[in-house]
C-alpha positions as CSV (number, residue, x, y, z in Angstrom):
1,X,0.0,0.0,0.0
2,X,2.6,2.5,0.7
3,X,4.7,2.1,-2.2
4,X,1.3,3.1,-3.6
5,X,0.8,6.0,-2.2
6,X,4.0,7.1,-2.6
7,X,3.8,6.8,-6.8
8,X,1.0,8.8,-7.4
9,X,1.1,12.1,-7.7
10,X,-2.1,12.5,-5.9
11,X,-3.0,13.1,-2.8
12,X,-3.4,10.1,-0.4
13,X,-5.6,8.5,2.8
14,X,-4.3,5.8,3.8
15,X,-6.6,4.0,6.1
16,X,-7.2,0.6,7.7
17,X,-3.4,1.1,8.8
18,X,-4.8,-1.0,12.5
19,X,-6.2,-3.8,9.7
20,X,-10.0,-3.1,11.7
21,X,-8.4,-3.7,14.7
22,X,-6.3,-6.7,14.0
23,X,-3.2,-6.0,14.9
24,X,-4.3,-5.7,18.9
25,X,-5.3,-9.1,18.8
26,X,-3.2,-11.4,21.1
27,X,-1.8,-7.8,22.7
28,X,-1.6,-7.5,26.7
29,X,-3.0,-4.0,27.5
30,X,-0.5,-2.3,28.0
31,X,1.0,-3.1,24.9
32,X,-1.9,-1.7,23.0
33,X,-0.9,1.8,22.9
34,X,2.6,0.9,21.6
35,X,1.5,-1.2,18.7
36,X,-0.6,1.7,17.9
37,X,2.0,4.0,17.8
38,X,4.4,1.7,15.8
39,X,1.7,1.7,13.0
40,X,0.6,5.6,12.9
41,X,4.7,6.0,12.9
42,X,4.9,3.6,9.7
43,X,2.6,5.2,8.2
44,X,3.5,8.5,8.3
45,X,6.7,7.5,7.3
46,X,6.2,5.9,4.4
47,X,3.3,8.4,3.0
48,X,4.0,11.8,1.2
49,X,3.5,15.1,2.9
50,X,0.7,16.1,1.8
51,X,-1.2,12.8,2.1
52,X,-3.1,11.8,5.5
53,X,-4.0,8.7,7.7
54,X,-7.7,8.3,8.5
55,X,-8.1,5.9,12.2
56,X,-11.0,4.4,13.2
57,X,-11.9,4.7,17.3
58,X,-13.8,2.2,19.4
59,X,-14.8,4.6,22.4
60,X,-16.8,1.9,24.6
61,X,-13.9,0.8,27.0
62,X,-11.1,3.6,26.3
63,X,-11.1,6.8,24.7
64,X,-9.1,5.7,21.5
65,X,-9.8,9.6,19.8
66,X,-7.4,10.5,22.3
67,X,-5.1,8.3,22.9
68,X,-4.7,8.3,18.7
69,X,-4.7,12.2,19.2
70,X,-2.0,12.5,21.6
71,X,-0.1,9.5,19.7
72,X,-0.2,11.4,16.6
73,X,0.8,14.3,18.6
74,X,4.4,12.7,19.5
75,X,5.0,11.0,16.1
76,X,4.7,14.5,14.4
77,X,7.1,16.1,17.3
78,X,4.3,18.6,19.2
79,X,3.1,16.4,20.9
80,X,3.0,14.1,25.0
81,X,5.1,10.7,25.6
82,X,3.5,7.5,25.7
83,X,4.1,7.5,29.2
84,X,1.8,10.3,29.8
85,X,-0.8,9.1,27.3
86,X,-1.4,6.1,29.2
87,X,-1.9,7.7,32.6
């Protein structure tokens, strides 16, 4: 996918980038928020600048918005540590 995106001239989404969840499976808790971080970080390194990532959020048991908020946040260099995020 992201040598795809990063041919076209055009600009990019690239969503699914948590495969609809799948890569949490098997994942203790608390290594949740890292796996998440690993992906958004892959993916905005391998997209072009002017192309986004779209996440999807499952509020019921955590607030995922956040948590991706602050994530993206610290990938892009303005933003918390992990450390605080899961606090």
């Amino acid at each position: 996918m992201y040598e795809a995106i990063k041919s076209t001239k055009k600009t990019c989404i690239a969503f699914k980038i948590f495969a609809g969840g799948q890569i949490f499976l098997d994942k203790k808790p608390e290594e949740i928020l890292i796996t998440a971080e690993i992906a958004i970080r892959e993916a905005y390194e391998n997209i072009k600048n002017e192309d986004m990532i779209c996440l999807g959020v499952f509020q019921k048991y955590i607030n995922q918005l956040k948590n991706n908020i602050d994530i993206v946040k610290q990938v892009l260099g303005g933003g918390t540590g992990l450390k605080e995020i899961a606090m």
